[in-house]
ROVEX-371874 format. One record per atom (N, C-alpha, C): x, y, z; atom name; residue number from 1. Coordinates in Angstrom, 1 decimal. Example, Ala and Ser with C-alpha at 12.3 -4.5 7.8 and 13.67 -1.06 7.14 Angstrom:
2
<pt px="13.2" py="-5.7" pz="7.8" atom="N" nr="1"/>
<pt px="12.3" py="-4.5" pz="7.8" atom="CA" nr="1"/>
<pt px="13.2" py="-3.3" pz="7.8" atom="C" nr="1"/>
<pt px="12.8" py="-2.2" pz="7.1" atom="N" nr="2"/>
<pt px="13.7" py="-1.1" pz="7.1" atom="CA" nr="2"/>
<pt px="12.9" py="0.0" pz="7.9" atom="C" nr="2"/>
//
This chain:
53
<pt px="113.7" py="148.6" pz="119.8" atom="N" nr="1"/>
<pt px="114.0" py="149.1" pz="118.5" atom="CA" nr="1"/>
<pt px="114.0" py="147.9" pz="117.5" atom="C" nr="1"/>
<pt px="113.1" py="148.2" pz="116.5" atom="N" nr="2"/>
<pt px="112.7" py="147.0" pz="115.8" atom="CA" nr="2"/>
<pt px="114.3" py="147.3" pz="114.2" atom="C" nr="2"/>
<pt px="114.7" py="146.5" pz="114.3" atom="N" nr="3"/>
<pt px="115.5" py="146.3" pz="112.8" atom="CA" nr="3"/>
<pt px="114.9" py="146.1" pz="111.2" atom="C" nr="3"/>
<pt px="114.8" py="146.6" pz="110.2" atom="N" nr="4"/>
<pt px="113.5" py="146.3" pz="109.1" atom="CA" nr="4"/>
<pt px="114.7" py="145.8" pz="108.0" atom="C" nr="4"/>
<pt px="114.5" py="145.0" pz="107.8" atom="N" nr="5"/>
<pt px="115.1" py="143.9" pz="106.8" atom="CA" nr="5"/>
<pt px="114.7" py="144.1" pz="105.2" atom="C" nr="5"/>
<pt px="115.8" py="145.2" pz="104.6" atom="N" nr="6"/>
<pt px="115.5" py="144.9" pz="103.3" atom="CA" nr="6"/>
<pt px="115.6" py="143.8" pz="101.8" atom="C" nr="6"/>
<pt px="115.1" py="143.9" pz="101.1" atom="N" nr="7"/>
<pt px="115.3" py="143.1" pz="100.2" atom="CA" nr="7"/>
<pt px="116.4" py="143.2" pz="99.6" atom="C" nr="7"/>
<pt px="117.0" py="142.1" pz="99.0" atom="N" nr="8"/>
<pt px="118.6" py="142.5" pz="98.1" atom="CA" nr="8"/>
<pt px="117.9" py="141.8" pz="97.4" atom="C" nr="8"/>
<pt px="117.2" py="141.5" pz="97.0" atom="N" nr="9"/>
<pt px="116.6" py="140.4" pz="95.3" atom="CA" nr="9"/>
<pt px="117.1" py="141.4" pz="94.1" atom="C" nr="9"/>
<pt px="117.1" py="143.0" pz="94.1" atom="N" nr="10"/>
<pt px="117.3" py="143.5" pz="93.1" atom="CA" nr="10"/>
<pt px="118.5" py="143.8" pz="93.0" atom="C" nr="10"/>
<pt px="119.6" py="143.8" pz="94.2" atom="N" nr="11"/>
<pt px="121.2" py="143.8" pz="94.1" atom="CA" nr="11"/>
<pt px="121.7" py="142.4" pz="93.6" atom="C" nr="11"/>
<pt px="121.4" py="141.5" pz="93.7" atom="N" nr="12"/>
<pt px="121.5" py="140.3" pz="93.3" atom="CA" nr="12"/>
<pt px="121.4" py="140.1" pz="91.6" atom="C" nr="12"/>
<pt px="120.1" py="140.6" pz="91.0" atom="N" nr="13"/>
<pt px="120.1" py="140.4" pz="89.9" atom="CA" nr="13"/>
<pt px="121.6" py="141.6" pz="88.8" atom="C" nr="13"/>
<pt px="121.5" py="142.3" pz="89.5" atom="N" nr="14"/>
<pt px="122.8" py="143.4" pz="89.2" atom="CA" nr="14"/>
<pt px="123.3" py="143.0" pz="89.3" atom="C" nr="14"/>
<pt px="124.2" py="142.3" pz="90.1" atom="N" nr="15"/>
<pt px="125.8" py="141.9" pz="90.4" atom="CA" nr="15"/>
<pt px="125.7" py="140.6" pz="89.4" atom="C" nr="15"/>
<pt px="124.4" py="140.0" pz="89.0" atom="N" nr="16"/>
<pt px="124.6" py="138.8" pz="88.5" atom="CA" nr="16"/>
<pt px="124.6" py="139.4" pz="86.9" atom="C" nr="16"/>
<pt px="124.1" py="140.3" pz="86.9" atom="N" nr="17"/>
<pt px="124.1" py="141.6" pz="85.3" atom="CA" nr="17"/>
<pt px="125.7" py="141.6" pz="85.1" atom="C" nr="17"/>
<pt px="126.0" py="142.6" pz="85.8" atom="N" nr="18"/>
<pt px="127.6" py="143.1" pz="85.5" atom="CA" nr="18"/>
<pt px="128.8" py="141.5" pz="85.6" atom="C" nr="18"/>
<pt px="128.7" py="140.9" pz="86.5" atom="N" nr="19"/>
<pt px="129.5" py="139.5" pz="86.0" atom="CA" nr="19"/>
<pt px="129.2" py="138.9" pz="84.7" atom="C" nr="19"/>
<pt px="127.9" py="138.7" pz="84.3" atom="N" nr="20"/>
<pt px="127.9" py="138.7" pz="82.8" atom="CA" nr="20"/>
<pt px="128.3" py="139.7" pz="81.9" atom="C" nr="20"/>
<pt px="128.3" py="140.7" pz="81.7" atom="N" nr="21"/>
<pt px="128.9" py="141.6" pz="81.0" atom="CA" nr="21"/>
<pt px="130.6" py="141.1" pz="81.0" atom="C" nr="21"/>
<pt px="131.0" py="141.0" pz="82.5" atom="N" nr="22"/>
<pt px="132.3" py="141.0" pz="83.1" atom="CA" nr="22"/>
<pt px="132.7" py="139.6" pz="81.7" atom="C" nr="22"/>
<pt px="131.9" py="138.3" pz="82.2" atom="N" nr="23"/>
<pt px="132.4" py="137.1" pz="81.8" atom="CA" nr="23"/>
<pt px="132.3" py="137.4" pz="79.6" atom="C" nr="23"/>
<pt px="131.5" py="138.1" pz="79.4" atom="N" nr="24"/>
<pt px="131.1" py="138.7" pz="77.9" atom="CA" nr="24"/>
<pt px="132.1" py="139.1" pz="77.2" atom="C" nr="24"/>
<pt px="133.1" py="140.1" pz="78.0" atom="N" nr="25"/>
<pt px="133.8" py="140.8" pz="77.9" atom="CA" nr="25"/>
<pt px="135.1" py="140.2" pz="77.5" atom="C" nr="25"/>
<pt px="135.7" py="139.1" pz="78.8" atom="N" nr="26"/>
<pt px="136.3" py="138.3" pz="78.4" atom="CA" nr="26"/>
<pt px="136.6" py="137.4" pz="77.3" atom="C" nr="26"/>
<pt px="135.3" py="136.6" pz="77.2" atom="N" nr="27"/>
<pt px="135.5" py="135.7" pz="75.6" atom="CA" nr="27"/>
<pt px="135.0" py="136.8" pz="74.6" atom="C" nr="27"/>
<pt px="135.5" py="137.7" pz="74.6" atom="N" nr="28"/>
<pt px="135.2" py="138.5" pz="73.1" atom="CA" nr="28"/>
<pt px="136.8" py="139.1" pz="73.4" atom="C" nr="28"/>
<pt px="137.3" py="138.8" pz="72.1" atom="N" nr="29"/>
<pt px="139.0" py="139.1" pz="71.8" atom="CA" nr="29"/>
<pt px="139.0" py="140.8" pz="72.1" atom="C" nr="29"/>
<pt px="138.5" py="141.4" pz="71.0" atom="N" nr="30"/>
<pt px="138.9" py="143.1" pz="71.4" atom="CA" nr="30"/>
<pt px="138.1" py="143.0" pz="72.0" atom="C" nr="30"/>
<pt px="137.4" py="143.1" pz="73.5" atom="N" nr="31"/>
<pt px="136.9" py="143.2" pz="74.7" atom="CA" nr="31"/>
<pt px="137.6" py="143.4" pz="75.6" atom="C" nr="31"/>
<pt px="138.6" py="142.0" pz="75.6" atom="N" nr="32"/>
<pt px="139.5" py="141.8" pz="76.8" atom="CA" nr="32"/>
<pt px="140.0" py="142.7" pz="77.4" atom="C" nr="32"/>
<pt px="141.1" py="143.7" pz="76.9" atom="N" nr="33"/>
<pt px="141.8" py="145.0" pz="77.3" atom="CA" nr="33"/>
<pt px="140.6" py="146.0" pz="78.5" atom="C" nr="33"/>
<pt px="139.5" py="145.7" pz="78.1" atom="N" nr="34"/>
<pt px="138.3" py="146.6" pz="78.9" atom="CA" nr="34"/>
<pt px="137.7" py="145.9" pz="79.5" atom="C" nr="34"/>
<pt px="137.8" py="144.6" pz="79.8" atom="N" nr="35"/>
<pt px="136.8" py="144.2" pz="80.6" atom="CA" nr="35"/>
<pt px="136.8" py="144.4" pz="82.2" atom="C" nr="35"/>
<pt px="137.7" py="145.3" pz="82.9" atom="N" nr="36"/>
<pt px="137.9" py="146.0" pz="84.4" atom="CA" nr="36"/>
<pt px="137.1" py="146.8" pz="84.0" atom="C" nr="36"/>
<pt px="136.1" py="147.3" pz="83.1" atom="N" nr="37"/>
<pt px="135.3" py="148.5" pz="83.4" atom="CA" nr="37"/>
<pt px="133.9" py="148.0" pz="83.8" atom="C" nr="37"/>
<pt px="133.7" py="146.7" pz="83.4" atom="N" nr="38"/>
<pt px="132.7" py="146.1" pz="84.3" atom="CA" nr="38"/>
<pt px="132.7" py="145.6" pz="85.7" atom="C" nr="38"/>
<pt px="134.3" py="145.6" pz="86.4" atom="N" nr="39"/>
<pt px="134.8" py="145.5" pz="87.9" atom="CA" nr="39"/>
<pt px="133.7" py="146.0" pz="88.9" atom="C" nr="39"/>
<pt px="133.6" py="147.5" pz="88.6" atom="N" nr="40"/>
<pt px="133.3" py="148.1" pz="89.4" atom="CA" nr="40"/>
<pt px="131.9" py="147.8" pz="90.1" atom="C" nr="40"/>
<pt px="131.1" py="147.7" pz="89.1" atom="N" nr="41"/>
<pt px="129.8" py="147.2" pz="89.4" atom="CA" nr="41"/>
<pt px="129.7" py="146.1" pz="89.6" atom="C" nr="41"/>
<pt px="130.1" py="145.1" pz="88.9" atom="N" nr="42"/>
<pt px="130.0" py="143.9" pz="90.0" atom="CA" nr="42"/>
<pt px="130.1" py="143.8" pz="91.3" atom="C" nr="42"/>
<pt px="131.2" py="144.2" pz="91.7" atom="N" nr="43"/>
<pt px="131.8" py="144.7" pz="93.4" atom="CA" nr="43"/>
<pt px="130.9" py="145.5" pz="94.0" atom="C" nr="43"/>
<pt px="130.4" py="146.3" pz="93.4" atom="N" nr="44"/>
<pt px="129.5" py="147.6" pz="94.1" atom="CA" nr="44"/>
<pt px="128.3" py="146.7" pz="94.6" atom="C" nr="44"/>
<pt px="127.7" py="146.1" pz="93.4" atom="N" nr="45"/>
<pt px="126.5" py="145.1" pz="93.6" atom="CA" nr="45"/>
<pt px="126.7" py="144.1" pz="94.3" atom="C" nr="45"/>
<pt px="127.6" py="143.1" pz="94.5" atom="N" nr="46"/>
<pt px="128.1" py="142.2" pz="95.3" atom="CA" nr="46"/>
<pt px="127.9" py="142.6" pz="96.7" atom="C" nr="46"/>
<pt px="128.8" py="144.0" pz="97.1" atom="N" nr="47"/>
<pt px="128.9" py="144.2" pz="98.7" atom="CA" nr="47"/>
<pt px="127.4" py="144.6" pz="99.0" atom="C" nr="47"/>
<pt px="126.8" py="145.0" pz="98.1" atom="N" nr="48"/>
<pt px="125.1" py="145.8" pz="98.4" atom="CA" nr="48"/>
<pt px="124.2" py="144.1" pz="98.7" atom="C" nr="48"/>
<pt px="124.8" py="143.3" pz="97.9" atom="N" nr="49"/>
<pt px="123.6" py="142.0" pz="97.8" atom="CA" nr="49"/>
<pt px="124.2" py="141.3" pz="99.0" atom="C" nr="49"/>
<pt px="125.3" py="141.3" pz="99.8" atom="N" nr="50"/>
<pt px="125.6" py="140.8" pz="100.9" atom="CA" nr="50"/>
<pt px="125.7" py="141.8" pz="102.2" atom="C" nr="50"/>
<pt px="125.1" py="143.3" pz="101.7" atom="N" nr="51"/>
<pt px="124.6" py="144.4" pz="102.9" atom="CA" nr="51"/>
<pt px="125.3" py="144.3" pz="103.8" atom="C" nr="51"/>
<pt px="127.0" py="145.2" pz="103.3" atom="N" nr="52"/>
<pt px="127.8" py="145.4" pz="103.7" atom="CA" nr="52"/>
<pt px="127.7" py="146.9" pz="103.6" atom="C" nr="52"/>
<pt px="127.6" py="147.3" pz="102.5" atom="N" nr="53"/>
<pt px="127.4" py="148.7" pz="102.6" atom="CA" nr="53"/>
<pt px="126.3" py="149.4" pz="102.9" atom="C" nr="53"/>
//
């Protein structure tokens, strides 16, 4: 049974998307209170680019 190795190059650039948004969010004053709405996707993309899920 052969195993087939996908690419994460495109979960990678995502998770590296939403941490910027994430870090964006932060240094912008009225941002800050919202910036856990970009959480989710960083994390989502993070575990996909280290194919856990």
């Amino acid at each position: 049974m052969e195993v087939k190795k996908k690419s994460t190059a495109k979960y990678w650039m995502l998770c590296f998307v939403w941490t910027a948004i994430m870090v964006a969010m932060l240094a912008i004053p009225g941002a800050r209170p919202f910036f856990w709405l970009a959480l989710p996707g960083a994390v989502t993309y993070f575990a996909l680019a280290l194919d856990i899920m």
